[in-house]
N, C-alpha and C positions, 0 to 999 in steps of 0.2 A: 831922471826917468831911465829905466831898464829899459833896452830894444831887443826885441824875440825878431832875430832876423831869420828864422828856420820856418816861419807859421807865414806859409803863403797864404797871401786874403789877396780877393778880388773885390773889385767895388765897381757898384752900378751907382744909376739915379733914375730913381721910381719916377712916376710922373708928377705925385705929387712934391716933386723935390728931396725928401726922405733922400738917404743913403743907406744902400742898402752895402754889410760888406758880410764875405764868406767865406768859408776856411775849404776851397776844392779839397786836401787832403782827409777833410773829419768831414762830411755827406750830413748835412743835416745842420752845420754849425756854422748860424747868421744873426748878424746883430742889425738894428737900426739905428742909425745917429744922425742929428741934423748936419751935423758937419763930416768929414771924411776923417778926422781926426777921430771926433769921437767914435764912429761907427767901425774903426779898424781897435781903440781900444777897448768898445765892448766885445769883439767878438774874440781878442784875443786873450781876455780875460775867460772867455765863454771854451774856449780851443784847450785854455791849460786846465781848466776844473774839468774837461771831460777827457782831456789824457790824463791826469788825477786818478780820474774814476776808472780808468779801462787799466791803467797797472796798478791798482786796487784792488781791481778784482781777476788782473793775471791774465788782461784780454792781452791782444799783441797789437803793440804801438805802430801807427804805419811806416814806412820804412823813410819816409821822407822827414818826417817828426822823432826819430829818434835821436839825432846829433842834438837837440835839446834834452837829453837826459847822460850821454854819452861824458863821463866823466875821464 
């Protein structure tokens, strides 16, 4: 398994037990998982297809997310 340690996620627990986790850096970008595992790897599946898509189209990556692209 690859670990993206640059993609800060936050993780709560809904009331109905869900986990909810989310990427502070990308506003908008949360996954749900039953477990804390799963729910930090949907969203961080969720965090690189939409920084993907923002230097795709030549948006500007936030400045805390770029040391993953920093070659």
């Amino acid at each position: 398994m690859v670990e993206i340690q640059p993609i800060r996620v936050e993780i709560e627990r809904e009331e109905d037990g869900r986990i909810l986790a989310s990427v502070p850096d990308l506003p908008g970008v949360m996954a749900y998982g039953s477990t804390e595992d799963e729910a930090v790897r949907r969203v961080k599946a969720i965090a690189l297809q939409v920084l993907a898509d923002m230097i795709e189209s030549g948006e500007n990556v936030p400045e805390p997310l770029k040391a993953l692209f920093a070659a």
